[in-house]
PyMOL Python script that loads the backbone (N, CA, C, O; Angstrom):
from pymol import cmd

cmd.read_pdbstr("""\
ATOM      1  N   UNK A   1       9.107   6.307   8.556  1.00  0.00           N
ATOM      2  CA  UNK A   1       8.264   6.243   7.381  1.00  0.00           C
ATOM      3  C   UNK A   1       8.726   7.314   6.390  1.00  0.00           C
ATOM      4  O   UNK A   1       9.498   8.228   6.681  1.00  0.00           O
ATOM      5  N   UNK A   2       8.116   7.086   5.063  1.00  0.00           N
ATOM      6  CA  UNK A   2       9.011   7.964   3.916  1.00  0.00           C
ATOM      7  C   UNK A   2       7.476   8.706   3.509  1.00  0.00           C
ATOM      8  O   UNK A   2       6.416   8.088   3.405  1.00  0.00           O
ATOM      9  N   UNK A   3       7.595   9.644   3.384  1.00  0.00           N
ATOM     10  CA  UNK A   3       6.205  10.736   2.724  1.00  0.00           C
ATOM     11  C   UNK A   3       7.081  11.374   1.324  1.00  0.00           C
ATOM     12  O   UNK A   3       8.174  11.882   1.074  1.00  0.00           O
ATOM     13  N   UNK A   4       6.196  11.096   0.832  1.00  0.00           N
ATOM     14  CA  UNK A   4       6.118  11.345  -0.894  1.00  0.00           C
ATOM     15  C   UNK A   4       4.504  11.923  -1.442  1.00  0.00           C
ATOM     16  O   UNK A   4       3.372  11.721  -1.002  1.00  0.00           O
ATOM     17  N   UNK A   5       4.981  12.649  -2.495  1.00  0.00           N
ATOM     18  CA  UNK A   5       3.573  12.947  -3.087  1.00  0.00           C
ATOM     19  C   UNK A   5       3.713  12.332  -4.543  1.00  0.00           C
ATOM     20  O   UNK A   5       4.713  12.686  -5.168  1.00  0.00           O
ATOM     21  N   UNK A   6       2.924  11.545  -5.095  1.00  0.00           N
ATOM     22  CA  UNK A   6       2.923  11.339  -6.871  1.00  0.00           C
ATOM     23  C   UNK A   6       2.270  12.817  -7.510  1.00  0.00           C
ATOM     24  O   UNK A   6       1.270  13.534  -7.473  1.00  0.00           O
ATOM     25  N   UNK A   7       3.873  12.667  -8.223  1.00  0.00           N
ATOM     26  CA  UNK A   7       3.535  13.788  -9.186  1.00  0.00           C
ATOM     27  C   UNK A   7       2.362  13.623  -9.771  1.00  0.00           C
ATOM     28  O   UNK A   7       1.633  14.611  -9.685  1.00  0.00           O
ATOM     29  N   UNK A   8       1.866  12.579 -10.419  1.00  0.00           N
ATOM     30  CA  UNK A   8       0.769  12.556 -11.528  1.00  0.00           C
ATOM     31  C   UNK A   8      -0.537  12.108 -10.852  1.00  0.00           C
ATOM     32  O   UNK A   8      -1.437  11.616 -11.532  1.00  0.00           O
ATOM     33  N   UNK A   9      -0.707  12.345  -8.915  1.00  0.00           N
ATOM     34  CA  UNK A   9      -1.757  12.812  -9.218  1.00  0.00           C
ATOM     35  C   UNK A   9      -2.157  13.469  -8.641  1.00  0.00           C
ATOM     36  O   UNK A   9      -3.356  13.723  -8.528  1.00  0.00           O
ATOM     37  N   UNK A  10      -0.924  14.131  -7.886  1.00  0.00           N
ATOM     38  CA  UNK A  10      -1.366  15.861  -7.650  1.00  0.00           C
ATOM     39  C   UNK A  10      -2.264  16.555  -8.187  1.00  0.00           C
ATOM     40  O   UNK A  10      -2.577  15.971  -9.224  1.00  0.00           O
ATOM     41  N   UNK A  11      -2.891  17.530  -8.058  1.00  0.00           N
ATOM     42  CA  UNK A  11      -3.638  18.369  -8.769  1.00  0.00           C
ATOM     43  C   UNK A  11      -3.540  19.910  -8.805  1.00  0.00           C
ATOM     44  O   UNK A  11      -3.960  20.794  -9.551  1.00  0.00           O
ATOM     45  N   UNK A  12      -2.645  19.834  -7.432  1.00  0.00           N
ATOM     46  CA  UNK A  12      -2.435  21.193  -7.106  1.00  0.00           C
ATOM     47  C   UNK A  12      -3.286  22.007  -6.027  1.00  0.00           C
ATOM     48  O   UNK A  12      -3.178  23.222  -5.864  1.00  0.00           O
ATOM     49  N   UNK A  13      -4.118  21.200  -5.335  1.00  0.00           N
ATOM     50  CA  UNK A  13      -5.371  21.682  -4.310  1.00  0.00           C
ATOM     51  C   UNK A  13      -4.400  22.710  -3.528  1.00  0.00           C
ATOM     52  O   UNK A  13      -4.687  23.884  -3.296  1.00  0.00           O
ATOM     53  N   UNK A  14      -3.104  22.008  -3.131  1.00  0.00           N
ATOM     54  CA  UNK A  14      -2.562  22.659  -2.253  1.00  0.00           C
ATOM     55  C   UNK A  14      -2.799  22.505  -0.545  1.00  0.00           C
ATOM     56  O   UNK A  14      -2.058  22.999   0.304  1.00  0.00           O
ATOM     57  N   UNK A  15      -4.040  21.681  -0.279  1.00  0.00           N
ATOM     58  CA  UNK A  15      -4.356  21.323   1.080  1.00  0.00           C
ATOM     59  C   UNK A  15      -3.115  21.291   2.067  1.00  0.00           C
ATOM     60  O   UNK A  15      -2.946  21.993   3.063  1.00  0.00           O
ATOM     61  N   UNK A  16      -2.148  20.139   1.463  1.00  0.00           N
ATOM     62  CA  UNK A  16      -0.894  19.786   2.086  1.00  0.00           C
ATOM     63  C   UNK A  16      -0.063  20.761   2.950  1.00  0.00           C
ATOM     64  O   UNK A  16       0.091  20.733   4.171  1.00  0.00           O
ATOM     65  N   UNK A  17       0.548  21.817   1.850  1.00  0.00           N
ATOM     66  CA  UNK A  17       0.853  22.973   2.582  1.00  0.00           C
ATOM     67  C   UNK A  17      -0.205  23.485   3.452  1.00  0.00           C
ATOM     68  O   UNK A  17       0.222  23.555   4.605  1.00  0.00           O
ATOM     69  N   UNK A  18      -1.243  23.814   3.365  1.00  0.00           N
ATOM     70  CA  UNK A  18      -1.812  24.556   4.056  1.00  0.00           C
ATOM     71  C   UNK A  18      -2.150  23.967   5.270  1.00  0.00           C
ATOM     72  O   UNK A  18      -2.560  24.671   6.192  1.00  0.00           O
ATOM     73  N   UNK A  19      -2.048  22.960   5.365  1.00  0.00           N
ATOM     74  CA  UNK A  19      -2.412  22.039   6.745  1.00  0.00           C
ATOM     75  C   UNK A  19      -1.023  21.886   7.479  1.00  0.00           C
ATOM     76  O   UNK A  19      -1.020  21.914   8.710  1.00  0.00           O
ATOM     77  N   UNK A  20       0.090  21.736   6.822  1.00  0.00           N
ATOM     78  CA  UNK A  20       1.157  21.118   7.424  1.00  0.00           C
ATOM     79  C   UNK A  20       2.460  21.617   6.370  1.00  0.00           C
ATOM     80  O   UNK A  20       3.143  20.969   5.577  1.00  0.00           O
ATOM     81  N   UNK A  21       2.460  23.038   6.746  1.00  0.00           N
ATOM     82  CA  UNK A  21       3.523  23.510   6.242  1.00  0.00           C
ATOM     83  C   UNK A  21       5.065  23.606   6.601  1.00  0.00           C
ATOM     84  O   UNK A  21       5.911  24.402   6.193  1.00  0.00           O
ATOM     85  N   UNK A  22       5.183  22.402   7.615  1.00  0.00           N
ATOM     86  CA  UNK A  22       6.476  22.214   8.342  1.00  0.00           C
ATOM     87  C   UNK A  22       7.013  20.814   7.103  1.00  0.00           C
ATOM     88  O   UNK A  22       8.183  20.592   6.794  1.00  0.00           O
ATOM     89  N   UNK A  23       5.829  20.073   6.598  1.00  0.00           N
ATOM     90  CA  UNK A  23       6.440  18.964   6.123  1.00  0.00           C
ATOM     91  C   UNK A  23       5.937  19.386   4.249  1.00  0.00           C
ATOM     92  O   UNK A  23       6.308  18.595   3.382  1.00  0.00           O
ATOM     93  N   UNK A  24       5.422  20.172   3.994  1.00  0.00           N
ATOM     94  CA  UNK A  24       4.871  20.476   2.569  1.00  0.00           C
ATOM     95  C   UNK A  24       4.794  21.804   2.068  1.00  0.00           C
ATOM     96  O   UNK A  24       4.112  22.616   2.693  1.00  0.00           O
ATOM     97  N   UNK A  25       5.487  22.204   0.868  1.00  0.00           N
ATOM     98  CA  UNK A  25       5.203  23.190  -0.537  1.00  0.00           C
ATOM     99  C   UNK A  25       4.699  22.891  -1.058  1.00  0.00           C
ATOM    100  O   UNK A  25       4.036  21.853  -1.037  1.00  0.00           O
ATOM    101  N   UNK A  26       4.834  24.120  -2.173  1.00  0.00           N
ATOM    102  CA  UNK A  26       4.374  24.292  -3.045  1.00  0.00           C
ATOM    103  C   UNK A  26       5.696  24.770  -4.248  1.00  0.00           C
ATOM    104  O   UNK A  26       6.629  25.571  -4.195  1.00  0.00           O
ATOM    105  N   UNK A  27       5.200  23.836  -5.264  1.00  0.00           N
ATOM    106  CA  UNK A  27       6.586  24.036  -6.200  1.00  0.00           C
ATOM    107  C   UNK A  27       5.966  25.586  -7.237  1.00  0.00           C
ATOM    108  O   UNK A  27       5.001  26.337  -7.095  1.00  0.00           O
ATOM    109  N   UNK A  28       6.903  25.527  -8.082  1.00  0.00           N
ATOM    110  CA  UNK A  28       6.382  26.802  -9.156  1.00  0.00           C
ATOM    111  C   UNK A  28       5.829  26.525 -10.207  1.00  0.00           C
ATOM    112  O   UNK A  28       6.232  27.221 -11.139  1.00  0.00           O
ATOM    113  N   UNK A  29       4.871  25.606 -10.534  1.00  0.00           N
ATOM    114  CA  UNK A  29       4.099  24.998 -11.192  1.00  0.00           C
ATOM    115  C   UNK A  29       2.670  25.061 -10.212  1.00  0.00           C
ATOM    116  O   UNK A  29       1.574  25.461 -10.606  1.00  0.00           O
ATOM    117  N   UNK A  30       2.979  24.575  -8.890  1.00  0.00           N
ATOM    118  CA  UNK A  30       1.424  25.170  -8.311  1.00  0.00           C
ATOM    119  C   UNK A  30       1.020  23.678  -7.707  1.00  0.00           C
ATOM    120  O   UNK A  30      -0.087  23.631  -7.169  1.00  0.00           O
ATOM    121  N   UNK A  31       1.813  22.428  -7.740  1.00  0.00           N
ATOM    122  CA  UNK A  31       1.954  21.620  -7.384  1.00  0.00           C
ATOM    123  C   UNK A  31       2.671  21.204  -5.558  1.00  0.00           C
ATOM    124  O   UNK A  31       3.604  21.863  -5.100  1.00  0.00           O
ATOM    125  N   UNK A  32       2.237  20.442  -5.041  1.00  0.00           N
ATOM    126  CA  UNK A  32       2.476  19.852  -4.061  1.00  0.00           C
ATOM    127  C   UNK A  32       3.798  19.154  -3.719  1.00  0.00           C
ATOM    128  O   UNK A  32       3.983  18.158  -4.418  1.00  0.00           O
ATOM    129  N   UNK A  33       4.736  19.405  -2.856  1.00  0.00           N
ATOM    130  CA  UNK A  33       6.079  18.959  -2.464  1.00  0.00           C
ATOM    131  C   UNK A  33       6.421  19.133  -1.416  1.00  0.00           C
ATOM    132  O   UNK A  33       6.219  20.208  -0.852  1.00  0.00           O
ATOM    133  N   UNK A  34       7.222  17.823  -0.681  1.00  0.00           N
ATOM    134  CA  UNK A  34       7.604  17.592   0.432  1.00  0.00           C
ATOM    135  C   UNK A  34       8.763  18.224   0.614  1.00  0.00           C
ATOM    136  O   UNK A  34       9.631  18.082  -0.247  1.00  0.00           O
ATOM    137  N   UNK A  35       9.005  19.015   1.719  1.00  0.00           N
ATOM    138  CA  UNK A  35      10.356  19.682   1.754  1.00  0.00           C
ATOM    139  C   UNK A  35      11.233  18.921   1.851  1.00  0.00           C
ATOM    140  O   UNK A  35      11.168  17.828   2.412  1.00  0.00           O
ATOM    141  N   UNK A  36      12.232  19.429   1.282  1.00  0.00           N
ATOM    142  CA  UNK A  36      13.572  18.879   1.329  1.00  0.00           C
ATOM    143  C   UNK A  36      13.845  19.009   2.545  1.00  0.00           C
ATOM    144  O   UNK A  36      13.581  20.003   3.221  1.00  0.00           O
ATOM    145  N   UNK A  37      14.840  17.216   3.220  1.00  0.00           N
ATOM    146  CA  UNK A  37      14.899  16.889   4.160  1.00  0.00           C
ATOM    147  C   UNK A  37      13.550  16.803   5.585  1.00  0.00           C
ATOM    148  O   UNK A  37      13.710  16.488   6.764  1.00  0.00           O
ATOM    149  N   UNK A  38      12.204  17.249   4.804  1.00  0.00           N
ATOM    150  CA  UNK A  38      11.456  16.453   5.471  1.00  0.00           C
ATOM    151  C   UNK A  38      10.657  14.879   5.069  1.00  0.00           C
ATOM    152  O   UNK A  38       9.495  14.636   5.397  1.00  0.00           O
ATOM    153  N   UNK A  39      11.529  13.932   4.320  1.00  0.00           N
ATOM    154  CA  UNK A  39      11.038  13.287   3.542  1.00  0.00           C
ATOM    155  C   UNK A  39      10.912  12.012   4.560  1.00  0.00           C
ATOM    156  O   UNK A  39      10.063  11.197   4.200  1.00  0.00           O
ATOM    157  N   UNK A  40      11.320  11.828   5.266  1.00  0.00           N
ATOM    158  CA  UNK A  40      11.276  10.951   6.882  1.00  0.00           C
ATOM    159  C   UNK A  40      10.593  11.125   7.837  1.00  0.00           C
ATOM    160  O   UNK A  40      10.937  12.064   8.555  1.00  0.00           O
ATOM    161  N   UNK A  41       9.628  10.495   8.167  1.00  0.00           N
ATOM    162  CA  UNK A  41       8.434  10.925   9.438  1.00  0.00           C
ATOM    163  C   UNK A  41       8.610   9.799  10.417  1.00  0.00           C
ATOM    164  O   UNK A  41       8.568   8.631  10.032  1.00  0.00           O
ATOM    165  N   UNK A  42       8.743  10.017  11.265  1.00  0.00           N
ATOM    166  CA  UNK A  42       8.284   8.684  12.500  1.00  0.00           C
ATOM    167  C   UNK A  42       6.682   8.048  12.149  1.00  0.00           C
ATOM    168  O   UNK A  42       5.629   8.466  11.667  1.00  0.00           O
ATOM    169  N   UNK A  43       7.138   6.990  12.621  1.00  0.00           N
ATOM    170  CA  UNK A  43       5.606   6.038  11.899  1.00  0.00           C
ATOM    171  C   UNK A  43       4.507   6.676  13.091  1.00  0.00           C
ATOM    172  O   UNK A  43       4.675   6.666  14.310  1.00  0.00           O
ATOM    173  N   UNK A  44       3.557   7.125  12.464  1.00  0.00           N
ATOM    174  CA  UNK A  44       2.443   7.056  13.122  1.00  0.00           C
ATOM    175  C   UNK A  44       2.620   8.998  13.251  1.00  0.00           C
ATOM    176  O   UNK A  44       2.273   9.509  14.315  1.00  0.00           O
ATOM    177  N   UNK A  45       3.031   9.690  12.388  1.00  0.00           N
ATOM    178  CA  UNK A  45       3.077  10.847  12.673  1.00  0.00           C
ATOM    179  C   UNK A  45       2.112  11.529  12.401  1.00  0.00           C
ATOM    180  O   UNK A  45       1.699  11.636  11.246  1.00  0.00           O
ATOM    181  N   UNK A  46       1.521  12.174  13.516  1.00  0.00           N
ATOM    182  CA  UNK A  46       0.207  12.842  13.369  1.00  0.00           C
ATOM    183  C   UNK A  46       0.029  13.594  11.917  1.00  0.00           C
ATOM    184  O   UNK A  46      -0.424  13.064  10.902  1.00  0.00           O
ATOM    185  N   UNK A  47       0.482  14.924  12.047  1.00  0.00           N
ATOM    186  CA  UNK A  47       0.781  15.859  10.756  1.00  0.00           C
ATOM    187  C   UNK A  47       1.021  15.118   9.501  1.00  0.00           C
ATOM    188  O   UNK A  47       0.288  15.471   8.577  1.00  0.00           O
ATOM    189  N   UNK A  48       1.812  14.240   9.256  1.00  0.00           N
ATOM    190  CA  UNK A  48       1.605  13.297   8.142  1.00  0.00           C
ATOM    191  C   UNK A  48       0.634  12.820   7.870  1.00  0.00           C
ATOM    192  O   UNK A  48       0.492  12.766   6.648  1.00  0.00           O
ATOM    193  N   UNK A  49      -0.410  12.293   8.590  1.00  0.00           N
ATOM    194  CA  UNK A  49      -1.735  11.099   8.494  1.00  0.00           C
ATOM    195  C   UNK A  49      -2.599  12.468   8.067  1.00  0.00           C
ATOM    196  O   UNK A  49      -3.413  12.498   7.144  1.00  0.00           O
ATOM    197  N   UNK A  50      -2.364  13.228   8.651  1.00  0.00           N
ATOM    198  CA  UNK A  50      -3.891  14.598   8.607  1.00  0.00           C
ATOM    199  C   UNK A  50      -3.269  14.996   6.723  1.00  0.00           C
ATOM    200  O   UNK A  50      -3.979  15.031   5.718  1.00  0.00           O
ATOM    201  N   UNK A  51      -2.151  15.174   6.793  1.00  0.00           N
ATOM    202  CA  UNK A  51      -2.061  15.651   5.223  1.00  0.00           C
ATOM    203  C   UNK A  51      -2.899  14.396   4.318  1.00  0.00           C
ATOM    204  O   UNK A  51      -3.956  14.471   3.692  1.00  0.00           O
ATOM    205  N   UNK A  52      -2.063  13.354   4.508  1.00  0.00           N
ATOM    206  CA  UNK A  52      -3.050  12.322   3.762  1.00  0.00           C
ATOM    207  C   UNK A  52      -3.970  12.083   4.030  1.00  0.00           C
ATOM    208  O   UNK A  52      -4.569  11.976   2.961  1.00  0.00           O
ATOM    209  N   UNK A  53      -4.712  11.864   4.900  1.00  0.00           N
ATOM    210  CA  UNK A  53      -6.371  12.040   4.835  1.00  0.00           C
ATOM    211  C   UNK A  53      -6.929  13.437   3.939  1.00  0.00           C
ATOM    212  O   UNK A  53      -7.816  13.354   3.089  1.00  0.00           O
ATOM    213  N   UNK A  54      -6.280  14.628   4.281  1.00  0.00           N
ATOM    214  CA  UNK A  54      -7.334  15.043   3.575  1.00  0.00           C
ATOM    215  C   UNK A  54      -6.289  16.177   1.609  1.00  0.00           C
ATOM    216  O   UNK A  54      -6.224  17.302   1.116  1.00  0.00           O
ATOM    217  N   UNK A  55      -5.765  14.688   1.344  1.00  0.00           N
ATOM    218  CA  UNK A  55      -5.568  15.212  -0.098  1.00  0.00           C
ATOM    219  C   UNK A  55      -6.404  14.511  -1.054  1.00  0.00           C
ATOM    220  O   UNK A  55      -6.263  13.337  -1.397  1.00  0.00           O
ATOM    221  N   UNK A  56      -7.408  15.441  -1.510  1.00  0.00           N
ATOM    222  CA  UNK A  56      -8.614  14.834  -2.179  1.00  0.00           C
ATOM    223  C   UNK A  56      -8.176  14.010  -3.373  1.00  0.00           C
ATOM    224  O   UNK A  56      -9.164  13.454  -3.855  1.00  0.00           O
ATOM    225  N   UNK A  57      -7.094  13.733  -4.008  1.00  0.00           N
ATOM    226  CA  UNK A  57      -6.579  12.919  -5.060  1.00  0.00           C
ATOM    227  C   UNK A  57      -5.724  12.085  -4.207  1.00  0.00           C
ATOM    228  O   UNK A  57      -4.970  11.340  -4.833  1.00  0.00           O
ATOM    229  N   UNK A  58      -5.660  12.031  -2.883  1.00  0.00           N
ATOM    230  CA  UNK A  58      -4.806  10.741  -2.524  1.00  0.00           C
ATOM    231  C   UNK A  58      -3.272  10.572  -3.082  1.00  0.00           C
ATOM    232  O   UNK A  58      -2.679   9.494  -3.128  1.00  0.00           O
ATOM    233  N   UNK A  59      -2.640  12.081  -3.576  1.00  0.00           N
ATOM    234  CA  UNK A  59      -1.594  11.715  -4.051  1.00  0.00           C
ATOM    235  C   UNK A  59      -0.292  11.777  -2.988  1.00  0.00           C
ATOM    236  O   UNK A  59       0.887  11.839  -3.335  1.00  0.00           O
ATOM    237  N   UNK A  60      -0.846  11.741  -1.461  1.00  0.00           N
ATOM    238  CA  UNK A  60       0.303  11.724  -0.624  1.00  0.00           C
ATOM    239  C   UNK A  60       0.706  10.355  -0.493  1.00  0.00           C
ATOM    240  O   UNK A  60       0.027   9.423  -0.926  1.00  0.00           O
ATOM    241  N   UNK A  61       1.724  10.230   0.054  1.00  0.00           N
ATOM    242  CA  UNK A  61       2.195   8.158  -0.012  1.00  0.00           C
ATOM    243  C   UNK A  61       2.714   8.402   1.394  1.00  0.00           C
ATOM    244  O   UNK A  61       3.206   9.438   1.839  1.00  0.00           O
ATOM    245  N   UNK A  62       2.520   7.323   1.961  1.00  0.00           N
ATOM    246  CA  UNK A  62       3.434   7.208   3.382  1.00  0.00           C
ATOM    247  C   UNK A  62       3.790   5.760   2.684  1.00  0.00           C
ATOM    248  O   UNK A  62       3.094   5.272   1.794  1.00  0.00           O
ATOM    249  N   UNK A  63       5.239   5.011   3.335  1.00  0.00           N
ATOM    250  CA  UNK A  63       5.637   4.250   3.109  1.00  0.00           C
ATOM    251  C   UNK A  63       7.067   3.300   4.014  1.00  0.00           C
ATOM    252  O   UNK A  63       7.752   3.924   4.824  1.00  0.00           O
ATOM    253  N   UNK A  64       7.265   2.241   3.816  1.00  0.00           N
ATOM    254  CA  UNK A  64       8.979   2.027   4.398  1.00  0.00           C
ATOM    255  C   UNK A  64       9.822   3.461   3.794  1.00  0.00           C
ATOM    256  O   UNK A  64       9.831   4.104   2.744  1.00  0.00           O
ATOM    257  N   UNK A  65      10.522   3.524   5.163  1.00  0.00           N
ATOM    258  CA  UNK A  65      11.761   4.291   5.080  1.00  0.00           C
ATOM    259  C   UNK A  65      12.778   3.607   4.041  1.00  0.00           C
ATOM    260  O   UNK A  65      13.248   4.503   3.340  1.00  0.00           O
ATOM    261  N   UNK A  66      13.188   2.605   3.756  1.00  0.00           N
ATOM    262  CA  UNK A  66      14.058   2.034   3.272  1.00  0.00           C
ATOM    263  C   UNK A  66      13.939   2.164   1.737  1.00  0.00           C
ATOM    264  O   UNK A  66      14.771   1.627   1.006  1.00  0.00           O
TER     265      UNK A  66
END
""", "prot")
cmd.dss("prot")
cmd.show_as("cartoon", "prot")
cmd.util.cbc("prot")
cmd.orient("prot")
């Protein structure tokens, strides 16, 4: 699976990192980002599902890898 955050509708809560700072930053704007080369999760990855459940704007994406 592919984890992405939409830029536009981030907000900047920051939850992401703070829950799951193996797969999420924080850029220098104050915004939410997936580390480089963690942009690939095995489907059904715990730490992924917990970031998206709790980003209150829903701007995390899980998706096809492809």
């Amino acid at each position: 699976m592919r984890v992405s955050i939409d830029r536009g509708l981030c907000q900047g809560h920051a939850r992401c990192a703070a829950l799951v700072p193996e797969l999420f930053d924080i850029d220098d704007e104050g915004y939410g980002v997936v580390r480089p080369g963690c942009e690939h999760v095995p489907a059904g990855d715990l730490q992924a599902l917990l970031a998206v459940d709790n980003c209150p704007e829903q701007a995390i994406k899980l998706g096809d890898a492809g």
